[in-house]
C-alpha positions in Angstrom: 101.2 221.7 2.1 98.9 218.8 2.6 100.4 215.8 0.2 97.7 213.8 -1.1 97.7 209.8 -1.4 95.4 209.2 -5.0 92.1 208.5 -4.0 91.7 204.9 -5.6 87.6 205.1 -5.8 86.7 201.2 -6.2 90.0 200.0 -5.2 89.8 201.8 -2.3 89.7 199.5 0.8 87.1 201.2 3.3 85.2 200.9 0.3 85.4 197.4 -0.8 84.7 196.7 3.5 81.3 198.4 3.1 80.3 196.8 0.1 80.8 193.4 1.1 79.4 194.4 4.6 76.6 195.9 3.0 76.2 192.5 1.0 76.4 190.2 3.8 73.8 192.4 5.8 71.6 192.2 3.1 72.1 188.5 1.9 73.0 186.2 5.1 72.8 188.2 8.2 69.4 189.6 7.9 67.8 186.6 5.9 69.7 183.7 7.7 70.5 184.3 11.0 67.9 186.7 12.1 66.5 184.4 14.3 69.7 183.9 16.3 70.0 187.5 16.8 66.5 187.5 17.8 67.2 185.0 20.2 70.6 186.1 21.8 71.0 189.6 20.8 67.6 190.9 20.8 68.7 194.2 20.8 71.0 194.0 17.6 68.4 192.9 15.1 67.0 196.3 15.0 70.1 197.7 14.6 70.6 195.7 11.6 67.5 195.8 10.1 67.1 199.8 10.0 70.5 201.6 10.6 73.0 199.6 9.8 72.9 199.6 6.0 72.1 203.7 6.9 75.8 203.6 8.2 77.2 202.2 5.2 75.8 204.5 2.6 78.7 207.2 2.5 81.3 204.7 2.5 79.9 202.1 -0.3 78.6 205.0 -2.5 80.3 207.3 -2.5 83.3 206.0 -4.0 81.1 205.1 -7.4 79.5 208.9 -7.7 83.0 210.4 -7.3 84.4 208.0 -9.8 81.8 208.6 -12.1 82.0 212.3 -12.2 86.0 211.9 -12.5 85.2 209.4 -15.5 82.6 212.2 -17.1 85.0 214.4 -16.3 83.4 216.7 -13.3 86.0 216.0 -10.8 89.2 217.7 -11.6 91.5 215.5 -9.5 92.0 212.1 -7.9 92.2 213.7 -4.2 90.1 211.9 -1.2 86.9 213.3 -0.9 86.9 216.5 1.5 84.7 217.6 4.0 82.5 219.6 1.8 82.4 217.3 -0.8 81.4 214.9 1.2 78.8 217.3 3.3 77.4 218.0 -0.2 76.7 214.7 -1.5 75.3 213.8 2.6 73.0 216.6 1.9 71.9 215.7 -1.2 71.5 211.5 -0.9 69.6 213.0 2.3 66.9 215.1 1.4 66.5 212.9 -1.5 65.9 209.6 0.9 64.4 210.9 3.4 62.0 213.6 1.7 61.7 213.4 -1.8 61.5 209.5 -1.9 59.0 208.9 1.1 56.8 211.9 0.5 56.9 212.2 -3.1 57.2 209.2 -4.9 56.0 206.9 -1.7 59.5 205.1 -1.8 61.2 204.3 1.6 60.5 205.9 5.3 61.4 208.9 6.3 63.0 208.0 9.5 65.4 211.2 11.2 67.7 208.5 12.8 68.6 207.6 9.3 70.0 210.4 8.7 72.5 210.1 12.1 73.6 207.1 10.6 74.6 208.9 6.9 76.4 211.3 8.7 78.1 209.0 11.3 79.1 206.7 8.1 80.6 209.7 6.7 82.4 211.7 9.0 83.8 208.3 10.1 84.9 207.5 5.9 86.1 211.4 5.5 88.0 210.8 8.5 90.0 207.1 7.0 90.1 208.6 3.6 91.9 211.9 5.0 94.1 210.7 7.5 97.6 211.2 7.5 99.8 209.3 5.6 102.5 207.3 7.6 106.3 208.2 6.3 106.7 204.8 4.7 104.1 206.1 2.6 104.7 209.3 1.7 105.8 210.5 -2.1 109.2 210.5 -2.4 111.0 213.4 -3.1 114.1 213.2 -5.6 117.0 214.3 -3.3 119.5 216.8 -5.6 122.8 214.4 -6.5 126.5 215.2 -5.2 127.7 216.0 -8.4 124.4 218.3 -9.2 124.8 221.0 -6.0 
């Protein structure tokens, strides 16, 4: 039987990485140095323009949504998100970016890459949020004492 670590939703440390990678992409890379990329690393100001923040969506939102359906009481448990959970909510944040939003309510682009990056972003965070605990880490069993067998 699979033993589960609790899922620790904003305390959870891949997420906390995306947020604050999201943040400096947003607030200092992009605004600050974009110039230098421009200049040295022409081919990575694209990248971190477009996709980047594409990569970090699973990651750096995920974590809230589940929380806030375990706080409204619509997740059952405190287990890392699984495959299909995570397939679900990549289906959904999908269609709704890259359909609904640019064709409907004229919000955003609906640019197919995009959508490698949400699912590169989460297979990668499904992958860290369900990998195998190490021993040290594992919840300990009670062991039955001498005088108890």
């Amino acid at each position: 039987m699979r033993r589960y670590e609790k899922f620790r939703y904003l305390h959870d440390r891949l997420f906390i990485f995306a947020l604050t990678a999201y943040a400096l992409n947003r607030l200092l890379i992009r605004p600050h140095l974009g110039w230098f990329f421009h200049a040295h690393a022409e081919w990575l100001l694209p990248f971190l323009h477009s996709h980047f923040d594409d990569l970090l969506l699973m990651p750096a939102a995920l974590p809230v949504i589940l929380w806030l359906q375990r706080l409204l009481k619509l997740r059952p448990h405190d287990h890392p998100p699984g495959w299909l959970e995570m397939f679900a909510h990549l289906t959904l944040w999908s269609v709704m970016c890259k359909i609904v939003g640019p064709l409907y309510l004229h919000i955003g682009v609906a640019d197919p890459w995009d959508l490698l990056f949400f699912t590169g972003g989460g297979i990668t965070a499904c992958l860290w949020w369900n990998r195998p605990l190490p021993e040290s880490r594992l919840p300990v069993q009670s062991q039955p004492l001498a005088h108890e067998l």
